[in-house]
C-alpha positions in Angstrom: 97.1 50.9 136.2 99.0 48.2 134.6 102.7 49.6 133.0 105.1 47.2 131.3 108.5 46.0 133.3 106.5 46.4 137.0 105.7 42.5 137.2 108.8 41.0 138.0 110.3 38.3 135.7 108.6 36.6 132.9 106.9 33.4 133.6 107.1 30.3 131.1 103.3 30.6 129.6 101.8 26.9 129.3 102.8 25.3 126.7 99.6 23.7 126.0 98.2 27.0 125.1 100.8 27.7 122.7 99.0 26.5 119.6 95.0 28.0 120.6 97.3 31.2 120.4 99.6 30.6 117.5 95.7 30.5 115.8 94.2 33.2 117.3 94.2 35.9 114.4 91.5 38.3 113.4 91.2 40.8 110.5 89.0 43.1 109.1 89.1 45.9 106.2 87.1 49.0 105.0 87.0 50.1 101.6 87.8 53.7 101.8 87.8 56.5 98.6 91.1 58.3 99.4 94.7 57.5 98.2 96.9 55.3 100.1 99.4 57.6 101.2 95.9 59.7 102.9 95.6 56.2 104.8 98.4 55.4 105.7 99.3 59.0 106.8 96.6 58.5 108.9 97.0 54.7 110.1 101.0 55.4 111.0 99.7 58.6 112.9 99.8 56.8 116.8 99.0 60.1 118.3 95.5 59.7 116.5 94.9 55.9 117.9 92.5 57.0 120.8 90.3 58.6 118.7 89.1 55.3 116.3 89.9 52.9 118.8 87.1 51.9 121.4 90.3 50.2 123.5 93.4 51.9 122.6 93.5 55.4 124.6 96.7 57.0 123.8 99.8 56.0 122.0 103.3 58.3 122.8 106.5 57.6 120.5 109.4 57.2 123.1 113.1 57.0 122.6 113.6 59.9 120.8 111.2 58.3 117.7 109.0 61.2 116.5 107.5 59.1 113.4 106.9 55.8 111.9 110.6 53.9 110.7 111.3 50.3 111.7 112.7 49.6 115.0 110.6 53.0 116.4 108.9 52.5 119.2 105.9 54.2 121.6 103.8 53.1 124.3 99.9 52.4 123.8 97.8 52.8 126.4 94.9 50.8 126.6 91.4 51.3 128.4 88.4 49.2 129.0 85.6 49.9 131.2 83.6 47.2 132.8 79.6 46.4 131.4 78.0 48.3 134.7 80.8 51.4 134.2 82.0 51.5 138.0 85.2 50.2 136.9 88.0 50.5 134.5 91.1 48.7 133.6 94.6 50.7 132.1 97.4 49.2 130.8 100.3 50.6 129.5 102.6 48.2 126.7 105.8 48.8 124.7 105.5 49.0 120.9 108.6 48.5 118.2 107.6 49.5 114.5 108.3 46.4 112.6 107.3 47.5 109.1 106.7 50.5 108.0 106.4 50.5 104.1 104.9 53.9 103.0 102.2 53.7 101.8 101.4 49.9 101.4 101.6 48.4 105.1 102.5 49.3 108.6 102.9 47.3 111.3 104.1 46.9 115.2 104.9 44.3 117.5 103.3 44.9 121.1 105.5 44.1 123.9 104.1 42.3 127.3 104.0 43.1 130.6 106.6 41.9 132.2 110.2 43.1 130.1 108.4 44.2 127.0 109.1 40.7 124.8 106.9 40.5 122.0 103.3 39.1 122.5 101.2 40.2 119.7 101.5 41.8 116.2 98.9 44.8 114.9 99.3 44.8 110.8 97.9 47.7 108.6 98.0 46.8 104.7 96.9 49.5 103.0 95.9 48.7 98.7 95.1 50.6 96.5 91.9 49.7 93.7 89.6 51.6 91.6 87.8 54.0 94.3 90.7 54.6 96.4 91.8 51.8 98.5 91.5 49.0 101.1 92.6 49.4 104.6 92.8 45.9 106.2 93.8 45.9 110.1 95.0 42.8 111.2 95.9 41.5 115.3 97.7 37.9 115.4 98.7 37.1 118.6 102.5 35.0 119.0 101.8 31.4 120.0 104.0 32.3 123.1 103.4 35.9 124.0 102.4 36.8 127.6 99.5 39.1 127.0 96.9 39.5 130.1 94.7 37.0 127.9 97.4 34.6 127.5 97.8 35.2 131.5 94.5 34.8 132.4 93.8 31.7 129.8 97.1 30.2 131.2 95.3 30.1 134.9 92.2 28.4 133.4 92.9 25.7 131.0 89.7 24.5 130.9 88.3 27.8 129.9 91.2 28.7 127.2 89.0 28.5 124.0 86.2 30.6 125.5 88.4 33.1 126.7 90.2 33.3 123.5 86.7 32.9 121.4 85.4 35.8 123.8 88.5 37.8 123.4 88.1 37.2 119.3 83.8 38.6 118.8 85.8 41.5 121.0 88.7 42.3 119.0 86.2 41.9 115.8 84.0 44.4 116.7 86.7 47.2 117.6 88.4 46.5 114.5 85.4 47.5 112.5 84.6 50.3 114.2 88.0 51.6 114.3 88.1 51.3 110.4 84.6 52.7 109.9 85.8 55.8 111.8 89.1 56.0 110.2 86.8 55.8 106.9 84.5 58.6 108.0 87.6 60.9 108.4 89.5 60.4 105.6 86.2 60.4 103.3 85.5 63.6 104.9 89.0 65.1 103.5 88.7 64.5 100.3 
């Protein structure tokens, strides 16, 4: 298991990276028929994360924070399981609430391994239209944030655009599922 503030000091990352992940950004949305304050009741609800997200196993508020307010923050912990299932990677990372707008947008900054310094930023915009609303979910990564794939993209320059094009078709698919599950429940309380 990999917890934040066990990996010594921060390195530099490579510079030459820093725009490949300046760009890397993905979104996706779900059209869901429920009010926004039902969505984003459920999207600011971190002790829910685990069960709509096929990486995201847990999320804990810490510090004394027991709901969603800028400057809040938890731990997620993530979870992926290799293709053949005989082996699994955990990570736990610090998270600060940077917006948390009820009922139009949440969002948090995701801290990296090393002394928690921002690396990537999860964004939850939540509008409302004729049927309901439109939950979009969006990841950006910071152009110089240490995640693991920063790490790990760092050590093979020559492989940086896969990694990060892999790491992309990844983050796409959870997304949808995620929202299609978080559709399915708040459809099914209405």
């Amino acid at each position: 298991m990999s917890r934040w503030g066990e990996h010594g000091p921060r390195p530099e990352p490579a510079a030459t990276n820093d725009a490949l992940f300046g760009a890397f950004e993905v979104t996706a949305s779900v059209e869901v028929e429920c009010t926004p304050m039902a969505a984003w009741q459920l999207v600011t609800d971190i002790g829910r994360i685990g069960e709509f997200s096929p990486e995201c196993a847990d999320a804990l508020w810490i510090d004394g924070a027991t709901f969603p307010t800028e400057g809040a923050r938890f731990e997620g912990t993530n979870r992926v399981v290799n293709e053949n299932h005989d082996s699994e990677y955990i990570w736990i990372r610090p998270c600060t609430v940077t917006v948390a707008q009820s009922p139009e947008q949440f969002a948090y900054a995701v801290g990296d391994r090393y002394d928690g310094t921002p690396a990537a930023v999860w964004d939850f915009r939540i509008t409302a239209n004729a049927t309901g609303c439109r939950v979009t979910q969006q990841f950006r990564h910071l152009p110089d944030g240490l995640s693991g794939l920063r790490l790990l993209a760092d050590a093979e320059p020559t492989r940086a655009e896969t990694i990060v094009g892999e790491r992309v078709t990844e983050l796409t698919d959870g997304m949808h599922r995620t929202l299609q599950q978080m559709r399915q429940v708040l459809e099914s309380n209405t």
